[in-house]
N, CA, C and O atoms as a Maestro MAE file, in Angstrom:
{
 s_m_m2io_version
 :::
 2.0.0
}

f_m_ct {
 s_m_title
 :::
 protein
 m_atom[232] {
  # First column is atom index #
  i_m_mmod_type
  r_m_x_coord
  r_m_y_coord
  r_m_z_coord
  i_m_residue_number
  s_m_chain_name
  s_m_pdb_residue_name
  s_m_pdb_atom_name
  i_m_atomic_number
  :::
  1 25 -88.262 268.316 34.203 1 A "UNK " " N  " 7
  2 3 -86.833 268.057 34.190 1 A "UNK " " CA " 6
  3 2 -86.248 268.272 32.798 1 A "UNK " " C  " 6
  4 15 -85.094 268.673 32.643 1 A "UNK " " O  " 8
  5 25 -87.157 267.969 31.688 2 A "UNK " " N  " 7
  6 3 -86.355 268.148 30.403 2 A "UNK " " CA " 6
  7 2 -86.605 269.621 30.416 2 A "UNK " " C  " 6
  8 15 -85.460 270.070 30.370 2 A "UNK " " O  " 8
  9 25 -87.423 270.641 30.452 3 A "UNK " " N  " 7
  10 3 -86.765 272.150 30.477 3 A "UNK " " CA " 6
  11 2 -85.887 272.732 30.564 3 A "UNK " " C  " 6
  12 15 -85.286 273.602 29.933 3 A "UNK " " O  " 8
  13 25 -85.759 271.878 31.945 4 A "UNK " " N  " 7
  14 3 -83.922 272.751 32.782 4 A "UNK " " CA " 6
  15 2 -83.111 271.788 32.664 4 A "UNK " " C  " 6
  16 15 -82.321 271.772 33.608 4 A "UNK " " O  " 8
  17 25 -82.911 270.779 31.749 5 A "UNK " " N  " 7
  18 3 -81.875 270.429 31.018 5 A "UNK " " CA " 6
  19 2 -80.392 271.071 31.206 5 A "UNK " " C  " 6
  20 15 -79.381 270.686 31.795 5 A "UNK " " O  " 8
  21 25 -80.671 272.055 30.552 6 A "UNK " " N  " 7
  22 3 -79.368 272.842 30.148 6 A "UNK " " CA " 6
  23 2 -78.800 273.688 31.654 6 A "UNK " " C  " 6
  24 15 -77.608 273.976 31.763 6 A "UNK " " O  " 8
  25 25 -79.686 273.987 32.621 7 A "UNK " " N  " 7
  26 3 -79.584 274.357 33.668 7 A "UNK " " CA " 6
  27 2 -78.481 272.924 34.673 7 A "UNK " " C  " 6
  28 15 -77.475 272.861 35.379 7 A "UNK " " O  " 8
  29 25 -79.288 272.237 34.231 8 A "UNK " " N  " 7
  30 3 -79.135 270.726 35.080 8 A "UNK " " CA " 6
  31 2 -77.241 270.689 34.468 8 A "UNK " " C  " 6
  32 15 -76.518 270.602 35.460 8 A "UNK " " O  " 8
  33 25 -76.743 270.716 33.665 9 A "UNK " " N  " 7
  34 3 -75.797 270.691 32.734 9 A "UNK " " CA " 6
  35 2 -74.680 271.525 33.606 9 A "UNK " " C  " 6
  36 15 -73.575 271.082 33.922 9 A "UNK " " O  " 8
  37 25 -75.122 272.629 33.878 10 A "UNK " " N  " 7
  38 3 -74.122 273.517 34.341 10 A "UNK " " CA " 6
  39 2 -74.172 273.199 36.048 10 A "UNK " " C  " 6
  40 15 -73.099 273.142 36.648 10 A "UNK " " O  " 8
  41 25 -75.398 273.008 36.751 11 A "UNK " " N  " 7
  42 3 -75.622 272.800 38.063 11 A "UNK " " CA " 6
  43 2 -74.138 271.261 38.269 11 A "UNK " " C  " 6
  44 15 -73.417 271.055 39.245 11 A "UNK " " O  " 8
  45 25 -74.179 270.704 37.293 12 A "UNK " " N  " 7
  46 3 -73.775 268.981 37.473 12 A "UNK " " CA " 6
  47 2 -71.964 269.599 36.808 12 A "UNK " " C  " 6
  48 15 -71.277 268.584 36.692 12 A "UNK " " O  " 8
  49 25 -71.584 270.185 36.619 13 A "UNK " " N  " 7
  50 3 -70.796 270.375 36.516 13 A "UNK " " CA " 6
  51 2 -69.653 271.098 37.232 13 A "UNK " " C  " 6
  52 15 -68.444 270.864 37.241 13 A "UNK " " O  " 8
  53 25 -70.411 272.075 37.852 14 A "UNK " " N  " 7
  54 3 -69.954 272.874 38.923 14 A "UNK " " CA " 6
  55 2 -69.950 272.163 40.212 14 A "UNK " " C  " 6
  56 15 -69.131 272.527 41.056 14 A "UNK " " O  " 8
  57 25 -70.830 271.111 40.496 15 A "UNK " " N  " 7
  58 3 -70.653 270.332 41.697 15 A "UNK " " CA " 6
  59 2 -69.483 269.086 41.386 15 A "UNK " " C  " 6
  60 15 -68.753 268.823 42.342 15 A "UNK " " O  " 8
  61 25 -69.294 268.405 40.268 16 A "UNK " " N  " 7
  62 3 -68.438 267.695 39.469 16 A "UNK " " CA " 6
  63 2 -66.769 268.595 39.851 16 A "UNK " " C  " 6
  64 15 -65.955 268.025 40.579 16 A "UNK " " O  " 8
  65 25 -66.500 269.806 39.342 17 A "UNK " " N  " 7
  66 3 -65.433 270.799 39.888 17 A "UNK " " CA " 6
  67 2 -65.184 270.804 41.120 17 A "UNK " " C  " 6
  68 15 -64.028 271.023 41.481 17 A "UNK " " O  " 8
  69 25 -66.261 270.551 42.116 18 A "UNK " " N  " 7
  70 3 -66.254 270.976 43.297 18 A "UNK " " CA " 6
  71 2 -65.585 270.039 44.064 18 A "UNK " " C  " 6
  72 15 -64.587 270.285 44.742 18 A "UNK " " O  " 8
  73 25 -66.289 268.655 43.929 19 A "UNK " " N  " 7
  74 3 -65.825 267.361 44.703 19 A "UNK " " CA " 6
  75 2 -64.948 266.541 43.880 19 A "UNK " " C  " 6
  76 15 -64.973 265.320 44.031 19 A "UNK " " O  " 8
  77 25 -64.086 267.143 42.928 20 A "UNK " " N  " 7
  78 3 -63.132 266.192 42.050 20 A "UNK " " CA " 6
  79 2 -61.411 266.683 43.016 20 A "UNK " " C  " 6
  80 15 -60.976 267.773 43.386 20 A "UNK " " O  " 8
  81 25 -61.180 266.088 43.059 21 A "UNK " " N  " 7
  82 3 -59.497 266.393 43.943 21 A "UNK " " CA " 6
  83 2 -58.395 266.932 43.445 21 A "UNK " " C  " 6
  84 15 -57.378 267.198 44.086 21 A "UNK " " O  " 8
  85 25 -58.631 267.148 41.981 22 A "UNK " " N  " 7
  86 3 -57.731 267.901 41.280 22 A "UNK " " CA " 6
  87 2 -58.398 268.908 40.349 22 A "UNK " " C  " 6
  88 15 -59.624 268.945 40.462 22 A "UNK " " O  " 8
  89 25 -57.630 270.077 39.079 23 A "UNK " " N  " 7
  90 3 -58.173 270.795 38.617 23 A "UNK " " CA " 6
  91 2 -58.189 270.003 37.490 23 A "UNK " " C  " 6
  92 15 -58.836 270.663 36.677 23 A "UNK " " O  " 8
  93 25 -57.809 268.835 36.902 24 A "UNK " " N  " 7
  94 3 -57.725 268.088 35.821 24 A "UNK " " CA " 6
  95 2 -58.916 268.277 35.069 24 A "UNK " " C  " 6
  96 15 -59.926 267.922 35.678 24 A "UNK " " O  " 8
  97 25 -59.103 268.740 33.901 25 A "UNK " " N  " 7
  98 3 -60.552 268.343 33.074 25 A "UNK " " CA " 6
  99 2 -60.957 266.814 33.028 25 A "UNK " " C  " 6
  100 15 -62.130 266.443 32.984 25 A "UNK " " O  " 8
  101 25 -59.687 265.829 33.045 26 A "UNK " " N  " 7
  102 3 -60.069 264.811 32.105 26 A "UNK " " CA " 6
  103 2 -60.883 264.320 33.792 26 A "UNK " " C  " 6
  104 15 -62.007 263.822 33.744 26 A "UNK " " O  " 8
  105 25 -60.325 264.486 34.906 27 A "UNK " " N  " 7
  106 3 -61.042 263.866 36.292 27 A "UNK " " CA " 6
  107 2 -62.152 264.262 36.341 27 A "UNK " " C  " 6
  108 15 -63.185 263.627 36.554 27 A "UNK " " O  " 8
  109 25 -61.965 265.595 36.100 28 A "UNK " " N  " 7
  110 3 -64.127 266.542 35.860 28 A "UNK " " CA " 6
  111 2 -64.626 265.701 34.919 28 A "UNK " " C  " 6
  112 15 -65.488 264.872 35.210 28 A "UNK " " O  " 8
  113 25 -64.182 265.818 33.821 29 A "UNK " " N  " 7
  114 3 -65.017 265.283 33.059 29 A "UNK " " CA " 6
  115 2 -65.670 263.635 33.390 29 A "UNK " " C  " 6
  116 15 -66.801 263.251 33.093 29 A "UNK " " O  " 8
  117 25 -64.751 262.957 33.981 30 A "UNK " " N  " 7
  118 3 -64.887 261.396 34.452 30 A "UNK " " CA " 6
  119 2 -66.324 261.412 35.610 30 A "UNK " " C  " 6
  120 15 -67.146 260.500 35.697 30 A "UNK " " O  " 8
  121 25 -66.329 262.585 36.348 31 A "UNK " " N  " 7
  122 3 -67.265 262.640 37.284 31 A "UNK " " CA " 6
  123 2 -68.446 262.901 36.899 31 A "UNK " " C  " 6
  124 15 -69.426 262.436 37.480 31 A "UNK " " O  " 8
  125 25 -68.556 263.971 35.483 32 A "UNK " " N  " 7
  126 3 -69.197 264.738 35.832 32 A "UNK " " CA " 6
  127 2 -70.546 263.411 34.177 32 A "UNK " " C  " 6
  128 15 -71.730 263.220 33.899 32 A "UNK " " O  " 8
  129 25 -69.338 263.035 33.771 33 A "UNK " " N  " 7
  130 3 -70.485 262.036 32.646 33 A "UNK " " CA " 6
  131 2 -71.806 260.759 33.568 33 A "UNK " " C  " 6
  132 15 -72.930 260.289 33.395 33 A "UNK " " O  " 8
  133 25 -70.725 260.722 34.492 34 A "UNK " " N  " 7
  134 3 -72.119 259.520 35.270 34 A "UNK " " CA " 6
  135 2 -73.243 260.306 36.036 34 A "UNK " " C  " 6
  136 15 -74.327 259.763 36.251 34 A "UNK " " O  " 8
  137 25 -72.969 261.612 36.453 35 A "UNK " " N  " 7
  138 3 -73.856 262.509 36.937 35 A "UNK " " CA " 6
  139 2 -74.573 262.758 36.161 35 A "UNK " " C  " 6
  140 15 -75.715 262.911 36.595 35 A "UNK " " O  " 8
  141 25 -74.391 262.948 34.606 36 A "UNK " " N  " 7
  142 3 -75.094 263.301 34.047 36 A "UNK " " CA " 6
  143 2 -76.174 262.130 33.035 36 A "UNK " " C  " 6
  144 15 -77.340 262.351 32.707 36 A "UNK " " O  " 8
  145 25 -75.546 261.186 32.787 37 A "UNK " " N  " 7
  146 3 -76.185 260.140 32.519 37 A "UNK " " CA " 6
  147 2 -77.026 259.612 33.812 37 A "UNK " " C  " 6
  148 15 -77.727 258.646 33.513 37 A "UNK " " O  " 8
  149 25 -77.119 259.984 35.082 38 A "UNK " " N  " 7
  150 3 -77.971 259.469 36.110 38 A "UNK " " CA " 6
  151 2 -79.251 260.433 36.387 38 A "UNK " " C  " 6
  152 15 -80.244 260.271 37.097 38 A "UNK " " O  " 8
  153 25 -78.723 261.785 35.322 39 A "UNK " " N  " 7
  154 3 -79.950 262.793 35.216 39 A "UNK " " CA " 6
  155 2 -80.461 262.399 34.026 39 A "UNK " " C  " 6
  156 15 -81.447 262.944 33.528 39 A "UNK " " O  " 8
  157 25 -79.907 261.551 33.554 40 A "UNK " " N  " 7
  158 3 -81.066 261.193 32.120 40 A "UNK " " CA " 6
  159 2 -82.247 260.002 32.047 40 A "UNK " " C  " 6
  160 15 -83.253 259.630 31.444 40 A "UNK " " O  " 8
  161 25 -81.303 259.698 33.162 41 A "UNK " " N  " 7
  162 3 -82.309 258.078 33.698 41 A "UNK " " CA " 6
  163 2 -83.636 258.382 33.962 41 A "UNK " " C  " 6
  164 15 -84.745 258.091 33.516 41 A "UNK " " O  " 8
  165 25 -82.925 259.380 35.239 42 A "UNK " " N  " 7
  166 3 -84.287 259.718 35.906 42 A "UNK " " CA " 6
  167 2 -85.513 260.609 35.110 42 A "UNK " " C  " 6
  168 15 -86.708 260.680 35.396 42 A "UNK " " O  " 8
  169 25 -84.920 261.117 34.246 43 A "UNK " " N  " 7
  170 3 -85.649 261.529 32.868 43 A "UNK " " CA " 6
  171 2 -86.705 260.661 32.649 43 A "UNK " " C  " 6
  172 15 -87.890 260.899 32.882 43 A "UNK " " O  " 8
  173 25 -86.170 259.512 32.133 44 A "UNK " " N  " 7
  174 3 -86.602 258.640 31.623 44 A "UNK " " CA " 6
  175 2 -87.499 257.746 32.217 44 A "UNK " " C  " 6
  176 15 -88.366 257.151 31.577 44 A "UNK " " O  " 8
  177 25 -87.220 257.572 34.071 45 A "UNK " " N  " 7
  178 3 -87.664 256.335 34.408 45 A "UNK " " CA " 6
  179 2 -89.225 257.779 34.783 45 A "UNK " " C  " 6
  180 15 -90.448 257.748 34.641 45 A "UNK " " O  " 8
  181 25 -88.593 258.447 35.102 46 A "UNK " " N  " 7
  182 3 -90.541 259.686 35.242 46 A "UNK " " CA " 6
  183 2 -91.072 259.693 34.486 46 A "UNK " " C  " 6
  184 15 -92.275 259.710 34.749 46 A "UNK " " O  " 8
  185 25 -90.738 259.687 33.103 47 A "UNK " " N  " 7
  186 3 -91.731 259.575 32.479 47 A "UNK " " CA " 6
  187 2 -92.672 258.002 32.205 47 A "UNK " " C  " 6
  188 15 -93.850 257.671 32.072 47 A "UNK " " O  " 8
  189 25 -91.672 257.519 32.218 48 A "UNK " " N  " 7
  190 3 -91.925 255.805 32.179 48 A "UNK " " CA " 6
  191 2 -93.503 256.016 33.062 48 A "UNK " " C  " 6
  192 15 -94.664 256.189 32.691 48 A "UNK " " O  " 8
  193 25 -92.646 255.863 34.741 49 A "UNK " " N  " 7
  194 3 -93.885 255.625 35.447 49 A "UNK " " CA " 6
  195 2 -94.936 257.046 35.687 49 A "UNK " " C  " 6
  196 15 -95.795 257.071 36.569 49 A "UNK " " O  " 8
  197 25 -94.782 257.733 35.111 50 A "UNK " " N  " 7
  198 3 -96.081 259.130 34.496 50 A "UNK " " CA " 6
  199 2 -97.084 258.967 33.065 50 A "UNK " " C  " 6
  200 15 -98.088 259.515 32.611 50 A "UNK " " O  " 8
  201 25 -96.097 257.804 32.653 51 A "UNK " " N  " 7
  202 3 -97.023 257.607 31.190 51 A "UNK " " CA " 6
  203 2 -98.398 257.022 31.469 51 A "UNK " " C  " 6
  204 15 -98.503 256.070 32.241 51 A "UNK " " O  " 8
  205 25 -99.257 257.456 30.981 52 A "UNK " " N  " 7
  206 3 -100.721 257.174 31.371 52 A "UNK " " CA " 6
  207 2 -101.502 257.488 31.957 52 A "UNK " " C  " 6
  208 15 -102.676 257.203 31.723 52 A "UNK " " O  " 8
  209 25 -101.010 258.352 33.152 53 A "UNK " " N  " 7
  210 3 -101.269 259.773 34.226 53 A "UNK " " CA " 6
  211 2 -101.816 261.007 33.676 53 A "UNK " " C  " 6
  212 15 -101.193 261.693 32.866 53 A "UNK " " O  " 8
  213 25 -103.083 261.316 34.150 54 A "UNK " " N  " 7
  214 3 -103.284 263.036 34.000 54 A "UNK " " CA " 6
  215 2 -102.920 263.630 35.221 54 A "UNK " " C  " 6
  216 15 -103.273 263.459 36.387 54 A "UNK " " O  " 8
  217 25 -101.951 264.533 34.531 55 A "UNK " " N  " 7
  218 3 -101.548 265.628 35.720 55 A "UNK " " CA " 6
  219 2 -102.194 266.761 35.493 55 A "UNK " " C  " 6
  220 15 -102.064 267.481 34.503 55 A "UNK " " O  " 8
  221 25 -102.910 266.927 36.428 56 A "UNK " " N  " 7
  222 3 -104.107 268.450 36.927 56 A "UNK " " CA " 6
  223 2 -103.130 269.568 36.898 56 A "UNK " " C  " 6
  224 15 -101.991 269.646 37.358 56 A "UNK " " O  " 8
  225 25 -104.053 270.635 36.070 57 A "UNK " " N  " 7
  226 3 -103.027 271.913 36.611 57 A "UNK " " CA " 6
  227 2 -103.757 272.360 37.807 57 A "UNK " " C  " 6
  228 15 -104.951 272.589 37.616 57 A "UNK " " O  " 8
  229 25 -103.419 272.491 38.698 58 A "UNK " " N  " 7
  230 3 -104.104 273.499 40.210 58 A "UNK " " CA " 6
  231 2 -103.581 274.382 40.903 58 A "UNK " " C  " 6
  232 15 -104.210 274.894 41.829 58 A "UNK " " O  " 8
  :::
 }
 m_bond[231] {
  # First column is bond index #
  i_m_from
  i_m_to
  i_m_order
  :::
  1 1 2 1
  2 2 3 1
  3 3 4 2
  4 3 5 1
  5 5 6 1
  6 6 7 1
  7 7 8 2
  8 7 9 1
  9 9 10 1
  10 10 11 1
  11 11 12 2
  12 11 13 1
  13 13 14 1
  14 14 15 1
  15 15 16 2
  16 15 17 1
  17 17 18 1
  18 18 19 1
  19 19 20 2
  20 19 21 1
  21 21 22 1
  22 22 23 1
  23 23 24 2
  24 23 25 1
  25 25 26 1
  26 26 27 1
  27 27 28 2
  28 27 29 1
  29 29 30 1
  30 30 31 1
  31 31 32 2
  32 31 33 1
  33 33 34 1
  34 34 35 1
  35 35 36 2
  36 35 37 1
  37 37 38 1
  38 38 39 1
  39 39 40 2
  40 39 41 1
  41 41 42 1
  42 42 43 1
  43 43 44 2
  44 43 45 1
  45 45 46 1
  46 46 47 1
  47 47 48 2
  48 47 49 1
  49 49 50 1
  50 50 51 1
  51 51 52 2
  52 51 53 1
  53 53 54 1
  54 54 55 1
  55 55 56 2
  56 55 57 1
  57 57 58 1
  58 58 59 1
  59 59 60 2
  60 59 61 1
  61 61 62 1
  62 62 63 1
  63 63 64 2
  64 63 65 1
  65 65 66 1
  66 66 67 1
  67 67 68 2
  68 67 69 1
  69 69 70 1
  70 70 71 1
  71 71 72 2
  72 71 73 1
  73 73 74 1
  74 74 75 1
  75 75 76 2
  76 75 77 1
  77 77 78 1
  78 78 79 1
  79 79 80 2
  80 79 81 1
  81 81 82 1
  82 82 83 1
  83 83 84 2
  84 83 85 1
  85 85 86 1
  86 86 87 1
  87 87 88 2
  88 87 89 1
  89 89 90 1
  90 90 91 1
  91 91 92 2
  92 91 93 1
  93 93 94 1
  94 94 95 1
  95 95 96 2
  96 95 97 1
  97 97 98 1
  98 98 99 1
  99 99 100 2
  100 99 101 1
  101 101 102 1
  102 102 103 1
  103 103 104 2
  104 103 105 1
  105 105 106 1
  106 106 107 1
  107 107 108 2
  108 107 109 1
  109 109 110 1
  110 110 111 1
  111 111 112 2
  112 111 113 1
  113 113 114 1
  114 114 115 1
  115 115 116 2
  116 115 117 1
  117 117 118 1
  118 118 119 1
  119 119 120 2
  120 119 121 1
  121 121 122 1
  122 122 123 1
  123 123 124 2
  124 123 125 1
  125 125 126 1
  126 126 127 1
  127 127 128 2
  128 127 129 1
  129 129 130 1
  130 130 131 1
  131 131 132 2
  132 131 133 1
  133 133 134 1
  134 134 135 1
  135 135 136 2
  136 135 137 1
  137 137 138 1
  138 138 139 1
  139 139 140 2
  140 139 141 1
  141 141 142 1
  142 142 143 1
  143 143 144 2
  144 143 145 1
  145 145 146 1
  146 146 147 1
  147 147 148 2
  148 147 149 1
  149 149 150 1
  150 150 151 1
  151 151 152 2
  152 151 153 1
  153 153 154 1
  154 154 155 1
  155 155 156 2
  156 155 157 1
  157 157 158 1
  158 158 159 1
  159 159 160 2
  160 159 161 1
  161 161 162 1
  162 162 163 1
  163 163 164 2
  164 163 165 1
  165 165 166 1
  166 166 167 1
  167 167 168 2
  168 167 169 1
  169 169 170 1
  170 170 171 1
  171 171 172 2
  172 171 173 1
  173 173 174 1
  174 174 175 1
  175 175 176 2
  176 175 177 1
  177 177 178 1
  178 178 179 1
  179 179 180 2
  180 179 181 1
  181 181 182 1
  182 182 183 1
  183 183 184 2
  184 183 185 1
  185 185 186 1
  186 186 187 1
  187 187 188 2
  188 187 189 1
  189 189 190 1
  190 190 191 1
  191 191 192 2
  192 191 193 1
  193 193 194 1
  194 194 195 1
  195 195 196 2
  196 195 197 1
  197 197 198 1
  198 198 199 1
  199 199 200 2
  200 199 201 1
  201 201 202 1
  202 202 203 1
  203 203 204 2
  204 203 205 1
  205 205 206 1
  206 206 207 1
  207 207 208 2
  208 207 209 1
  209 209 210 1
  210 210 211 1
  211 211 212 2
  212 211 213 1
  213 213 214 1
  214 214 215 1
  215 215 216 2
  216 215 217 1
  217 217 218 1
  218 218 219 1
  219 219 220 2
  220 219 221 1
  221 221 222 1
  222 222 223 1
  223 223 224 2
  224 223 225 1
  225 225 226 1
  226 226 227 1
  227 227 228 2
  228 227 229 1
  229 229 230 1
  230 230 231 1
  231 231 232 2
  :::
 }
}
């Protein structure tokens, strides 16, 4: 998930445009910050519960 970061960025934004009811930036922007802070969580909480894990390459 931290790779495609920057992918994740543009994906969350364009869906943010999509389901906001006006063309307003400041409404995009209102949508599109908790989307993106809820992709950082999950960042965070995977690695949390991955810390201590070997992941096999196969």
């Amino acid at each position: 998930m931290r790779t495609y970061r920057r992918h994740a960025v543009v994906v969350i934004l364009i869906v943010a445009a999509v389901i906001t009811p006006t063309s307003d930036a400041t409404t995009l922007i209102m949508v599109a910050l908790p989307l993106y802070f809820l992709y950082e969580i999950s960042i965070f909480v995977s690695a949390y519960v991955n810390r201590g894990k070997v992941v096999s390459a196969e």
